[in-house]
N, CA, C and O of each residue as an XYZ file, in Angstrom:
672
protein
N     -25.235     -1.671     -2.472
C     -25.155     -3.113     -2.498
C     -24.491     -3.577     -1.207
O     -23.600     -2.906     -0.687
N     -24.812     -4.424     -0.826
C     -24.549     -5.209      0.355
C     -23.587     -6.708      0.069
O     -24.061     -7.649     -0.567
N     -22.198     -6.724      0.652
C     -21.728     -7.857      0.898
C     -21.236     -8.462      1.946
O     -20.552     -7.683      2.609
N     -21.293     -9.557      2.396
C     -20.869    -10.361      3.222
C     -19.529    -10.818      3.111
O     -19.548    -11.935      2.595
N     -18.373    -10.443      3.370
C     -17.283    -10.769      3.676
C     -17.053    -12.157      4.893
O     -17.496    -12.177      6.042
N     -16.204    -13.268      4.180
C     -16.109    -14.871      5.243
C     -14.465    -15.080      4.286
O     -14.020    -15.309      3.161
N     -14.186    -14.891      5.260
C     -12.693    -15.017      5.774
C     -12.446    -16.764      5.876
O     -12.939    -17.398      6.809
N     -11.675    -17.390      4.861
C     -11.453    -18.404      5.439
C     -10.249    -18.900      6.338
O      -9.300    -18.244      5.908
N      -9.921    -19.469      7.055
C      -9.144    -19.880      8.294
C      -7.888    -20.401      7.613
O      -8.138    -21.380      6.910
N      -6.233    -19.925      7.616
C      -5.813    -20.292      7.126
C      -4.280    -19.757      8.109
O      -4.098    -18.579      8.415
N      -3.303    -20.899      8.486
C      -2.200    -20.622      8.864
C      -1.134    -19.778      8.525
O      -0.240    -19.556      9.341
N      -1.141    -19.113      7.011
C      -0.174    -18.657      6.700
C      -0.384    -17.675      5.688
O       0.567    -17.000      5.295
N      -1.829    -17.488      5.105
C      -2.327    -16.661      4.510
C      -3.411    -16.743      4.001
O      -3.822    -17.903      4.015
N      -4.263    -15.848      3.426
C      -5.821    -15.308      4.027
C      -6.174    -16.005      2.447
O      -5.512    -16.195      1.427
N      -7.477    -16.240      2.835
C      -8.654    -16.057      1.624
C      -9.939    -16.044      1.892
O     -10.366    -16.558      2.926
N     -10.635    -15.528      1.107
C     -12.011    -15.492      1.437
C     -12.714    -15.464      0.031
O     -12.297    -15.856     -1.059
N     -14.117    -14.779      0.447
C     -15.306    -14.521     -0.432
C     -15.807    -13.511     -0.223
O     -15.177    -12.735      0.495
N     -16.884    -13.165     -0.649
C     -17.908    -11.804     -1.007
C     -18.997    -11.849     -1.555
O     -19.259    -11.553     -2.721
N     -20.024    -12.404     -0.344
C     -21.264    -12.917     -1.349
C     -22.209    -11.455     -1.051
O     -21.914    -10.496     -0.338
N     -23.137    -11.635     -1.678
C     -24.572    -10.751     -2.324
C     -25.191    -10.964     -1.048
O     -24.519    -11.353     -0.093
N     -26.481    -10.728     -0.955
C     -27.328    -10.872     -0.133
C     -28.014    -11.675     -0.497
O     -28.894    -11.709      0.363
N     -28.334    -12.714     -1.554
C     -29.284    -13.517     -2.219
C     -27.972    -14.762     -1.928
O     -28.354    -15.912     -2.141
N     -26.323    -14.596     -1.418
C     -25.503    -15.930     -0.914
C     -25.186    -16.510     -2.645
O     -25.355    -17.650     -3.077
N     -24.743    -15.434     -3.299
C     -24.293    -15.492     -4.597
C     -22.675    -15.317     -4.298
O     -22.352    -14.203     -3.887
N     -21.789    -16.141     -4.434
C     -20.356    -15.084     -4.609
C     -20.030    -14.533     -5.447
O     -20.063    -15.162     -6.505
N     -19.431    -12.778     -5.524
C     -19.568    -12.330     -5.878
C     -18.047    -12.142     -6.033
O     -17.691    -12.636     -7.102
N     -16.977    -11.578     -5.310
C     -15.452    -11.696     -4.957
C     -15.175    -12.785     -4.372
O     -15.964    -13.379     -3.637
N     -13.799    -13.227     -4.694
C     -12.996    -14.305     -4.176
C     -11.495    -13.348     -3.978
O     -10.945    -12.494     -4.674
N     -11.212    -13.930     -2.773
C      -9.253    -13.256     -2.861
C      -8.548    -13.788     -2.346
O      -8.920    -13.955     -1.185
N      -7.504    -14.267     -2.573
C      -6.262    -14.929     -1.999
C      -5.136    -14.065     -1.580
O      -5.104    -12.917     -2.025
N      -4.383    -14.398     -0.930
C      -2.851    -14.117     -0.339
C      -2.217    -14.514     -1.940
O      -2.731    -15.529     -2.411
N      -1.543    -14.078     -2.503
C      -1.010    -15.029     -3.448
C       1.116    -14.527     -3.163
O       2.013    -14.389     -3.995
N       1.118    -14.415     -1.716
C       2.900    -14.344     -1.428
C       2.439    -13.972     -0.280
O       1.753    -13.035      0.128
N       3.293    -15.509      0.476
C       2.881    -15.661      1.926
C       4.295    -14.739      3.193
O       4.220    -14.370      4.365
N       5.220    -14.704      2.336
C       6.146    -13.689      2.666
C       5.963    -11.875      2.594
O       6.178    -11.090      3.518
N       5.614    -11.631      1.532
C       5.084    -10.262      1.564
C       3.730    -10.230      0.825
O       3.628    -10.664     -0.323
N       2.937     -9.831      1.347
C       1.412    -10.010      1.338
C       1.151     -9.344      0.111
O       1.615     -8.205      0.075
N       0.312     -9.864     -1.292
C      -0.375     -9.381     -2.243
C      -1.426     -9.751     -2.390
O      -1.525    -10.941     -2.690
N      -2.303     -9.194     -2.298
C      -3.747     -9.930     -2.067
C      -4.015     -9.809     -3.271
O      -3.792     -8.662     -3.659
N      -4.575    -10.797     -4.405
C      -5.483    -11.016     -5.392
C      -6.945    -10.688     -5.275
O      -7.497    -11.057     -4.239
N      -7.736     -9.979     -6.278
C      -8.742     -9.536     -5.657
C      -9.304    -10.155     -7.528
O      -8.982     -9.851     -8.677
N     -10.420    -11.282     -6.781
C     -11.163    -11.973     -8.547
C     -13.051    -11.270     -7.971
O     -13.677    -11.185     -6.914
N     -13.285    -10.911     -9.480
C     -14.804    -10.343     -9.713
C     -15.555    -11.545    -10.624
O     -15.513    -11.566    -11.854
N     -16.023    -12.216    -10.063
C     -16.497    -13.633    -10.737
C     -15.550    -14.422    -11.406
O     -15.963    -15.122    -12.331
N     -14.325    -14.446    -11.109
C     -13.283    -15.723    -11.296
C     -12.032    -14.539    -12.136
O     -10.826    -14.786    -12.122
N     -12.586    -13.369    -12.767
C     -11.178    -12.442    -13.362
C     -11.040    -11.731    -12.427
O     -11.856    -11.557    -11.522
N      -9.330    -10.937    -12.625
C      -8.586    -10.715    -11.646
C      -8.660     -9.269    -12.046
O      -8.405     -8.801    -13.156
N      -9.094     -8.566    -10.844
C      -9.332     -7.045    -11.058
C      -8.312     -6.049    -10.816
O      -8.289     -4.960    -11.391
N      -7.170     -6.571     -9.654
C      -6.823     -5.845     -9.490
C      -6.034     -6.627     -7.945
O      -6.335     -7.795     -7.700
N      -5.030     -5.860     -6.981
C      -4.775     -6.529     -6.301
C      -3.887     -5.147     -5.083
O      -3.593     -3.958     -5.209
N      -3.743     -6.231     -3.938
C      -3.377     -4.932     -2.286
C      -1.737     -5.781     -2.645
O      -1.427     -6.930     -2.959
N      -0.727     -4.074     -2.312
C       0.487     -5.003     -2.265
C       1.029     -4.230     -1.222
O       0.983     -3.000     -1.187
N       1.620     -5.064     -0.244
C       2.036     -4.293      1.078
C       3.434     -3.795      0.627
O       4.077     -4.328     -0.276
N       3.923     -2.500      1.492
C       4.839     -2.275      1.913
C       5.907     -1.545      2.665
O       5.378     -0.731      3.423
N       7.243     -1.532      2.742
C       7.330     -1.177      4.363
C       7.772     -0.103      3.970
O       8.154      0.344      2.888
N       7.621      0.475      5.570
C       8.119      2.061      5.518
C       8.365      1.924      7.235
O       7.734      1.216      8.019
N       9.365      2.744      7.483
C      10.220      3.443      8.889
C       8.933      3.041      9.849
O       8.905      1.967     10.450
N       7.864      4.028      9.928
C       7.230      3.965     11.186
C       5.821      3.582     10.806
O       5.206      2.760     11.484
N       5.172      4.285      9.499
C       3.379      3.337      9.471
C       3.067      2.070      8.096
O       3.176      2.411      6.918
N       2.871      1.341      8.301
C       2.022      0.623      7.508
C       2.211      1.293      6.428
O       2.757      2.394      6.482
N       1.739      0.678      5.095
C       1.418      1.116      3.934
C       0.885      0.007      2.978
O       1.458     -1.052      2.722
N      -0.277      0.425      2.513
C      -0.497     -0.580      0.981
C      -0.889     -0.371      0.028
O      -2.030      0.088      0.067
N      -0.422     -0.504     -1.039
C      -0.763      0.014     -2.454
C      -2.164     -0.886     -3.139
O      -2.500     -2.068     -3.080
N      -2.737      0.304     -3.778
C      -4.282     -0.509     -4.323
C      -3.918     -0.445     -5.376
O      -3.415      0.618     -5.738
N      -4.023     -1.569     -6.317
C      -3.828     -1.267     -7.797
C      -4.635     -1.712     -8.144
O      -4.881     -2.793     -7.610
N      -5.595     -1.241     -9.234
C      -6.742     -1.622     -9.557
C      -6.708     -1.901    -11.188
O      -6.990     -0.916    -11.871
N      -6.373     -3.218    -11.946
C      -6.079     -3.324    -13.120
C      -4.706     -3.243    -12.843
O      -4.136     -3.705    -11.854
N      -4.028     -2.395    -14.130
C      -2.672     -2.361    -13.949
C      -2.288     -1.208    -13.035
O      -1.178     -1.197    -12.502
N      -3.134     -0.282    -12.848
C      -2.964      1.007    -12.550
C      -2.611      1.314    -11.243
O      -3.457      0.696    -10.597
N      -1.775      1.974    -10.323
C      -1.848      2.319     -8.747
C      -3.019      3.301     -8.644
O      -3.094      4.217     -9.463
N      -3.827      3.175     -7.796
C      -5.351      3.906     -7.409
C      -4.509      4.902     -6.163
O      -4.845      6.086     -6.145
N      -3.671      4.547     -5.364
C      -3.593      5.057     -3.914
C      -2.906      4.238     -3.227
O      -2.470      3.163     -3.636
N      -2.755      4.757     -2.008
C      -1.586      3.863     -0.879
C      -2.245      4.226      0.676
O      -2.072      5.283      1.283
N      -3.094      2.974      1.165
C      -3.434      3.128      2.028
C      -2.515      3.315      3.849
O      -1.915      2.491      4.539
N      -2.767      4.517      4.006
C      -1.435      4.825      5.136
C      -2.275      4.992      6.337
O      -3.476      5.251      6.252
N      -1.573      4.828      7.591
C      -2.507      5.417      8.710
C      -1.823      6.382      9.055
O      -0.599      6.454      8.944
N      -2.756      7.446      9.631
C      -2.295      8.734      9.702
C      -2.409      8.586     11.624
O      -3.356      7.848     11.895
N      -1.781      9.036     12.733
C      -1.928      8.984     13.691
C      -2.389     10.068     14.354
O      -2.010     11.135     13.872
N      -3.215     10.150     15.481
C      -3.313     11.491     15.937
C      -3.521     11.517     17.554
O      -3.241     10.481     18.157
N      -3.934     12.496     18.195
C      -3.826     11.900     19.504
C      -5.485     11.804     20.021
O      -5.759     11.436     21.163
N      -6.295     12.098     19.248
C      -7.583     11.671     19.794
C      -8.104     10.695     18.727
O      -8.386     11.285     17.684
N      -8.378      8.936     18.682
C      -8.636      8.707     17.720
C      -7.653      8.589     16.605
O      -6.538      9.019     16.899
N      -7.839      7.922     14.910
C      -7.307      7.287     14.603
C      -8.178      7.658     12.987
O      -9.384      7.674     12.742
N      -7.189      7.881     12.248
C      -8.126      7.629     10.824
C      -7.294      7.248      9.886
O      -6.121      7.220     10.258
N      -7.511      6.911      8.683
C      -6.745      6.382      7.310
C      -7.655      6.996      6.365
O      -8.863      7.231      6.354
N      -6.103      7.289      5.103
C      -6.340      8.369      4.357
C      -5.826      7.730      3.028
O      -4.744      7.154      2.920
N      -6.721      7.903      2.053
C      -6.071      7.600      0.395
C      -5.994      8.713     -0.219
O      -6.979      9.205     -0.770
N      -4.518      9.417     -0.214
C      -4.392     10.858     -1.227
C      -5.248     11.159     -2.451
O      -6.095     11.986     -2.788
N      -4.543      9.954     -3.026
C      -4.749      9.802     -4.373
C      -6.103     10.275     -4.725
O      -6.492     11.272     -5.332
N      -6.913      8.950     -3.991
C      -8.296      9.152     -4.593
C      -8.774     10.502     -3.145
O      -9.200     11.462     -3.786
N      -8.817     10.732     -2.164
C      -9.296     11.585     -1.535
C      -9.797     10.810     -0.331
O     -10.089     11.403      0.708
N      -9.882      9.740     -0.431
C     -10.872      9.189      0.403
C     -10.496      9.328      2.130
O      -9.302      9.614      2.209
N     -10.920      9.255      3.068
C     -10.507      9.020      4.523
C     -11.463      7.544      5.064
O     -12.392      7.362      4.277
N     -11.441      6.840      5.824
C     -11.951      5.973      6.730
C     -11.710      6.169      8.384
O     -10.787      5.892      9.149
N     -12.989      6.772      8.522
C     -13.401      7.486      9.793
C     -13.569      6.105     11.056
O     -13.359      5.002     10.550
N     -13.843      6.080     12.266
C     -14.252      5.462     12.960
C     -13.253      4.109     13.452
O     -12.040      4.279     13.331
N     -13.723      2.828     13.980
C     -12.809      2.239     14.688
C     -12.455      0.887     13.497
O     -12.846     -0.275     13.608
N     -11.792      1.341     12.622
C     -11.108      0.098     12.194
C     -10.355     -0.925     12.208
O     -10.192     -1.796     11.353
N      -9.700     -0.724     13.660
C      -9.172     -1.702     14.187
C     -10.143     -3.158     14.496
O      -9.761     -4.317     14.337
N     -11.503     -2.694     14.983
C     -12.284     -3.797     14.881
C     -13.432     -3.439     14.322
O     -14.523     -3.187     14.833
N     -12.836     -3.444     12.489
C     -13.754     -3.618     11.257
C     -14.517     -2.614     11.179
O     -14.719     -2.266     10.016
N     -15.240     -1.747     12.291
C     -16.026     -1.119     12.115
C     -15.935      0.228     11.800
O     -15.468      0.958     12.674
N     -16.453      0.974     10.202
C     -15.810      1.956     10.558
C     -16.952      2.748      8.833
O     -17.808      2.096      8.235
N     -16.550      4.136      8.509
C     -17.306      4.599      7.118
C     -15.824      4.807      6.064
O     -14.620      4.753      6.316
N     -16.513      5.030      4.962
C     -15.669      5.379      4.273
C     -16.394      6.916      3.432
O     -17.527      7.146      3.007
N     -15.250      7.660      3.462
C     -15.892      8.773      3.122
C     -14.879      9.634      1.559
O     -13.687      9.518      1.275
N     -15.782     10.295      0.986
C     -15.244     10.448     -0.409
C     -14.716     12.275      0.139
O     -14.905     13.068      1.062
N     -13.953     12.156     -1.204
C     -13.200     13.869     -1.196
C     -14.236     15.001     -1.163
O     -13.810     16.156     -1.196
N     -15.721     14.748     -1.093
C     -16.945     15.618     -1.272
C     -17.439     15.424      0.171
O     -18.298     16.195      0.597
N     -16.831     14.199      1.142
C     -17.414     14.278      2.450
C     -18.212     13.702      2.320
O     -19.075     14.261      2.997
N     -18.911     12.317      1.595
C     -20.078     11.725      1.138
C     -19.752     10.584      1.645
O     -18.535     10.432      1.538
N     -20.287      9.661      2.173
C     -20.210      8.273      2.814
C     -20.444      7.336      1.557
O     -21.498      7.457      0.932
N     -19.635      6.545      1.226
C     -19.517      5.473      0.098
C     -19.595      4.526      0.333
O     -20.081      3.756     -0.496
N     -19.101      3.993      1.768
C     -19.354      2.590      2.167
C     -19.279      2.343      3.590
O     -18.580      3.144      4.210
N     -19.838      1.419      4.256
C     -19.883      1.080      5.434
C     -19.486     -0.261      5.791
O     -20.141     -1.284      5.593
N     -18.448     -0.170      6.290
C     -18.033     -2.234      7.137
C     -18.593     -1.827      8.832
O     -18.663     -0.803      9.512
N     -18.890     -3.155      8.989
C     -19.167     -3.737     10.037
C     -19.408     -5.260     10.099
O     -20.078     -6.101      9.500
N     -18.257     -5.179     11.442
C     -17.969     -6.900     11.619
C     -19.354     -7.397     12.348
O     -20.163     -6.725     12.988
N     -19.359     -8.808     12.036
C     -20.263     -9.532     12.658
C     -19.430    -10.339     13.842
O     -18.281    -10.753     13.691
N     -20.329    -10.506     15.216
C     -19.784    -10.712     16.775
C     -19.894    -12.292     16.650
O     -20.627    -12.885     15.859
N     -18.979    -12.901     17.631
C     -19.820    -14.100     17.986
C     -19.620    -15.353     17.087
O     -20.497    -16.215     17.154
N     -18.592    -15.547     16.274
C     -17.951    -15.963     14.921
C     -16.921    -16.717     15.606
O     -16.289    -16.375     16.606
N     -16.814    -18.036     14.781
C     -15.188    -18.808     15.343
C     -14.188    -17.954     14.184
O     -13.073    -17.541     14.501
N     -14.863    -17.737     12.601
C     -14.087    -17.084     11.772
C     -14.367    -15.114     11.761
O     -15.096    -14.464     12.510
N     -13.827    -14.814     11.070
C     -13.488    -13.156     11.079
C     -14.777    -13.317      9.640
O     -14.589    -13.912      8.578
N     -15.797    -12.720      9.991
C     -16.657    -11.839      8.917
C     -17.488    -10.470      9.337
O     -18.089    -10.173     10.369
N     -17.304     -9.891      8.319
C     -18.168     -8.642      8.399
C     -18.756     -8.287      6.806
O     -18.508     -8.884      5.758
N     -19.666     -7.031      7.052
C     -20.466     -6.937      6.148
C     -20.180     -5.670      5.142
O     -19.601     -4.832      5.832
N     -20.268     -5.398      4.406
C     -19.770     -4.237      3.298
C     -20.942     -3.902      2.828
O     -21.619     -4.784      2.301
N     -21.581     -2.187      2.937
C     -22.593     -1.562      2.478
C     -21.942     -0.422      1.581
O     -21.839      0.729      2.005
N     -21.497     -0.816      0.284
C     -21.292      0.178     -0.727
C     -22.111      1.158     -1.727
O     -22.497      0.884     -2.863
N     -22.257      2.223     -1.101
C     -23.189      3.183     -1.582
C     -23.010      3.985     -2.917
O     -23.658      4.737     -3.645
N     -22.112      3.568     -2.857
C     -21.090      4.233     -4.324
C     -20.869      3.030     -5.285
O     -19.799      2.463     -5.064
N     -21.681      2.439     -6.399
C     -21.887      1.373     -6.683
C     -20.628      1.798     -7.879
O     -19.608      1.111     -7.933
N     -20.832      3.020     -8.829
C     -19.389      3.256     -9.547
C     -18.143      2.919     -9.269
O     -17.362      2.705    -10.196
N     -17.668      2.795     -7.704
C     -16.548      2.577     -7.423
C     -16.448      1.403     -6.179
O     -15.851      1.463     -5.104
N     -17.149      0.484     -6.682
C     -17.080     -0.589     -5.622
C     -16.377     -1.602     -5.918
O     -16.699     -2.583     -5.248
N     -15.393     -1.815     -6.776
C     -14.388     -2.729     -7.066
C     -13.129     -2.130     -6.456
O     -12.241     -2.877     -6.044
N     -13.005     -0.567     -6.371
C     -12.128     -0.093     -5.407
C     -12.332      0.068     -4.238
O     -11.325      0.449     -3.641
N     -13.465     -0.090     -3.454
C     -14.447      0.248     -2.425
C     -13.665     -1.516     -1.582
O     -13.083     -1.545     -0.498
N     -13.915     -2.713     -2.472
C     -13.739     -3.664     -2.050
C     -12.533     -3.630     -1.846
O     -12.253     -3.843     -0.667
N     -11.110     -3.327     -2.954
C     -10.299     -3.518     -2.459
C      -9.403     -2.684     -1.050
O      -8.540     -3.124     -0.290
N      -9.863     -1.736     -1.114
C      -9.791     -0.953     -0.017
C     -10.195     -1.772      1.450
O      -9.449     -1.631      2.419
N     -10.976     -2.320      1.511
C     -11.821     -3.158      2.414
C     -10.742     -4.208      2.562
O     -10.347     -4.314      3.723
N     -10.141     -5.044      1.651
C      -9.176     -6.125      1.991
C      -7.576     -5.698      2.586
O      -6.780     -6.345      3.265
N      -7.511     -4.381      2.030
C      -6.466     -3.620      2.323
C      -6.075     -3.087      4.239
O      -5.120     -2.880      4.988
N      -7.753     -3.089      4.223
C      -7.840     -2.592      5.716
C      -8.060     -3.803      6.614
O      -8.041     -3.787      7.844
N      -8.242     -4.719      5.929
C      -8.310     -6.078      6.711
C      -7.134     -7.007      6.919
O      -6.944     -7.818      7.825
N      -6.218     -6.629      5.625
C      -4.720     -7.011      6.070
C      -4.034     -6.038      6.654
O      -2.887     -6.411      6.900
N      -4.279     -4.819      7.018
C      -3.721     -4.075      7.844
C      -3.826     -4.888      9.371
O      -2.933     -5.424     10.027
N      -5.301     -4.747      9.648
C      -5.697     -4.859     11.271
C      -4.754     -6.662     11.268
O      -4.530     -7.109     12.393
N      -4.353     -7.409     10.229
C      -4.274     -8.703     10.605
C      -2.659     -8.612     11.009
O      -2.063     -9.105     11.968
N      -2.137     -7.711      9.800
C      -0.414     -7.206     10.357
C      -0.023     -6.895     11.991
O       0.819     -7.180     12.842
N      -1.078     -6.218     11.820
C      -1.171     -5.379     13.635
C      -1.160     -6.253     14.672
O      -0.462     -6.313     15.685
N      -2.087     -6.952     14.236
C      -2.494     -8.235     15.814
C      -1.430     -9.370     15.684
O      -1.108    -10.129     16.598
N      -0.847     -9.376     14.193
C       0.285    -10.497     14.914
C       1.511     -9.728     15.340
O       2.238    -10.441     16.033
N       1.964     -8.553     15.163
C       2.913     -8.117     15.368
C       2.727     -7.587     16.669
O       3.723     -7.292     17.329
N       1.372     -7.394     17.217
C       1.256     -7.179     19.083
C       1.518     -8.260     19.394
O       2.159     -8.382     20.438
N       1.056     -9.764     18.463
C       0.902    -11.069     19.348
C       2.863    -11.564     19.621
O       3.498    -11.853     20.634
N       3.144    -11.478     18.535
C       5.187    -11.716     18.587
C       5.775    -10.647     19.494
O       6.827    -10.867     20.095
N       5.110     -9.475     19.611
C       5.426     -8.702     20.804
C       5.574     -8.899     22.441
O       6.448     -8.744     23.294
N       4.269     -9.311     22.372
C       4.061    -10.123     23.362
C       4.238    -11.612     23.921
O       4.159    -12.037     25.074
N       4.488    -12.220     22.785
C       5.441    -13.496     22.981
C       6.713    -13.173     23.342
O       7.225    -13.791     24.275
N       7.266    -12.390     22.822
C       8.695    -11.763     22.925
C       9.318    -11.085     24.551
O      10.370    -11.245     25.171
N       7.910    -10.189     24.830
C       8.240     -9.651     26.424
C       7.933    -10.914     27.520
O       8.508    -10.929     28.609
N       7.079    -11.852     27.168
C       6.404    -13.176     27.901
C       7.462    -13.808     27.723
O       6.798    -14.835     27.856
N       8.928    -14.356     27.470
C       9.579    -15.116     27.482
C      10.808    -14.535     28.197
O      11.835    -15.201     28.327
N      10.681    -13.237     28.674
C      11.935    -12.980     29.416
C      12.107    -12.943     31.357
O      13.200    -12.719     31.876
């Protein structure tokens, strides 16, 4: 299944959609804590499940909970060629350049489950979600929002970085 991820434009915290290919919405998600980020993740208006950030010493981290349950904790793993992220729990890795959206997702069997890729040329942030693994595409998605508030953590914390060295 194929979705379209549209990001709507928002000063202080994110929301979007998740339409079909027929421009059905399908997901809706909000920021719902503009201080520490929990993303709400709704499957035709009920709430499935939700990304809850949190901190640690040196990488990123976010917890997927899917229902009531913790699924995994999305971490980045660093290396010196390249760059990947890893969910223990479930097995999964996300190969390729996710810093800008583009990237696979691959299962504990080495099987490709889903594919993002951003769309160019946009005043707003969208890209597209090809979930091949239709059993697990409510975790597939949230994983996807998880990695999208990652890359959004990143770029403001280069951008205050760089405000920070630009003012001295």
């Amino acid at each position: 299944m194929k979705y379209y991820l549209k990001e709507n434009f928002r000063l202080l915290y994110a929301d979007g959609q998740l339409y079909n290919e027929e421009g059905d919405i399908v997901y809706t998600y909000e920021n719902a804590n503009i201080i520490l980020p929990r993303i709400d993740l709704f499957k035709y208006g009920v709430n499935i499940g939700h990304i809850k950030k949190k901190f640690t010493w040196f990488l990123s981290r976010y917890d997927i909970i899917y229902g009531a349950e913790h699924m995994g904790s999305l971490q980045q793993q660093l290396k010196f060629i390249g760059s990947e992220m890893y969910i223990e729990d479930l097995g999964w890795t996300i190969k390729g350049d996710f810093l800008s959206m583009n990237y696979d997702i691959i299962n504990e069997d080495n099987e490709l489950i889903a594919t993002v890729d951003q769309e160019i040329f946009r005043l707003t942030q969208r890209f597209y979600v090809d979930i091949y693994d239709e059993d697990n595409e409510e975790l597939i998605v949230l994983l996807v929002l998880a990695i999208n508030q990652f890359d959004k953590d990143r770029k403001a914390a280069a951008s205050s970085s760089a405000h920070v060295h630009s003012s001295h």
